[in-house]
C-alpha positions as CSV (number, residue, x, y, z in Angstrom):
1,X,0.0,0.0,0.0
2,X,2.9,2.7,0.1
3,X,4.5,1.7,-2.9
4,X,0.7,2.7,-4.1
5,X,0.3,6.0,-2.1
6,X,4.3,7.0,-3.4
7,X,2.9,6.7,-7.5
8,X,4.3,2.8,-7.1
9,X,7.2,1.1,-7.0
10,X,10.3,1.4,-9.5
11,X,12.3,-1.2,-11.1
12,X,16.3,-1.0,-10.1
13,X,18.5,1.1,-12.2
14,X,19.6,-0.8,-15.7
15,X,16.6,-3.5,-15.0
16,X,14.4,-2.3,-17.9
17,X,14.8,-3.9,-21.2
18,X,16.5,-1.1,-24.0
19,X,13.8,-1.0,-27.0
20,X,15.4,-2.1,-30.2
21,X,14.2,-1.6,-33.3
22,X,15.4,-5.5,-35.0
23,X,13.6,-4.3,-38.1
24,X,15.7,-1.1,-38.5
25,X,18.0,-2.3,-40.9
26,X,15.3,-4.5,-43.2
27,X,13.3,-1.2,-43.4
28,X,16.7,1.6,-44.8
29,X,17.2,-1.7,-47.2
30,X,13.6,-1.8,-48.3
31,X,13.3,2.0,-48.9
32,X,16.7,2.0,-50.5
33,X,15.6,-0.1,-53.1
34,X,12.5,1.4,-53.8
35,X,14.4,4.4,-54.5
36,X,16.9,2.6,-56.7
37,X,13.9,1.2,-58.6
38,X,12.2,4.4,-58.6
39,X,15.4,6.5,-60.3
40,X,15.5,3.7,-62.7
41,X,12.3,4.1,-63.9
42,X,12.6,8.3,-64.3
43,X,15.8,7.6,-65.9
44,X,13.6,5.6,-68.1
45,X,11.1,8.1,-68.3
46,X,13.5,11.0,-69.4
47,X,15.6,9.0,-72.1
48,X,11.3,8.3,-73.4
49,X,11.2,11.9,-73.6
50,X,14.0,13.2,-75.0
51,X,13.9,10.4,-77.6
52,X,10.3,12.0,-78.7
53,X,11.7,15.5,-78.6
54,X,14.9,14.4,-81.3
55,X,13.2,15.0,-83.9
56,X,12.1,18.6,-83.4
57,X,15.2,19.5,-81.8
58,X,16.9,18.6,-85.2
59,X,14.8,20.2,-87.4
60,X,14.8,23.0,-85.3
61,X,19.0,22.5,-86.0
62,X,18.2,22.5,-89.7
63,X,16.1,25.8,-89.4
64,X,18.8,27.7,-87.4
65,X,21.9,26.7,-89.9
66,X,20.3,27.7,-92.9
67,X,19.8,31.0,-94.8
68,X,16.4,31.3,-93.2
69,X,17.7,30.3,-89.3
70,X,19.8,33.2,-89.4
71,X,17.1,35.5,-90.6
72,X,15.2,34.4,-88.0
73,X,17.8,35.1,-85.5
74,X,18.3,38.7,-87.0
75,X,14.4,39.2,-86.5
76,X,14.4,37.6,-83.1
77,X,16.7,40.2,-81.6
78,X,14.6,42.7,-83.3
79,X,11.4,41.6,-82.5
80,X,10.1,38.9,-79.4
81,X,6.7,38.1,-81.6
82,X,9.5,36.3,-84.1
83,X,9.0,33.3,-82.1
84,X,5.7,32.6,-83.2
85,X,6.7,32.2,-86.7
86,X,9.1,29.7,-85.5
87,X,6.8,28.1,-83.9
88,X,4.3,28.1,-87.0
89,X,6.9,27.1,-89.1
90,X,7.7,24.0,-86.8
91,X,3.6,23.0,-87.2
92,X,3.8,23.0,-90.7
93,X,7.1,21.2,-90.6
94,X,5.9,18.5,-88.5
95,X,8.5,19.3,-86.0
């Protein structure tokens, strides 16, 4: 009953059991392999992409090295509203 009336009675120093976490390691694994996976997969995702853009990127190449590219460039520094005639020409281009 005085243990009670004192808010009970304590365990001796260094008797209590240390919480481990036996998982700990399994878990950094786990996550680290989903991350792995996971930059994989964008790294999959961004070669996908800039295989699609190639072939605009080389015909906008084409457009800039020719008579016409550096026309374009003259009128570009000119004028901003020059880049919407690039962009039309790519439309009709396919690019």
């Amino acid at each position: 009953m005085l243990a009670y009336t004192q808010g009970g009675a304590s365990s001796p120093g260094g008797a209590g059991i240390p919480a481990q976490n036996e998982l700990g390691g399994v878990s950094a694994a786990a996550i680290a392999a989903r991350q792995a996976s996971a930059s994989v997969e964008q790294t999959k995702a961004l070669t996908a992409l800039m295989k699609a853009e190639l072939p605009g990127k080389q015909l906008e190449a084409e457009i800039w090295k020719s008579g016409m590219g550096k026309l374009l460039k003259a009128m570009q520094i000119a004028s901003p509203s020059v880049n919407t005639g690039l962009n039309l020409m790519r439309m009709f281009r396919g690019g």
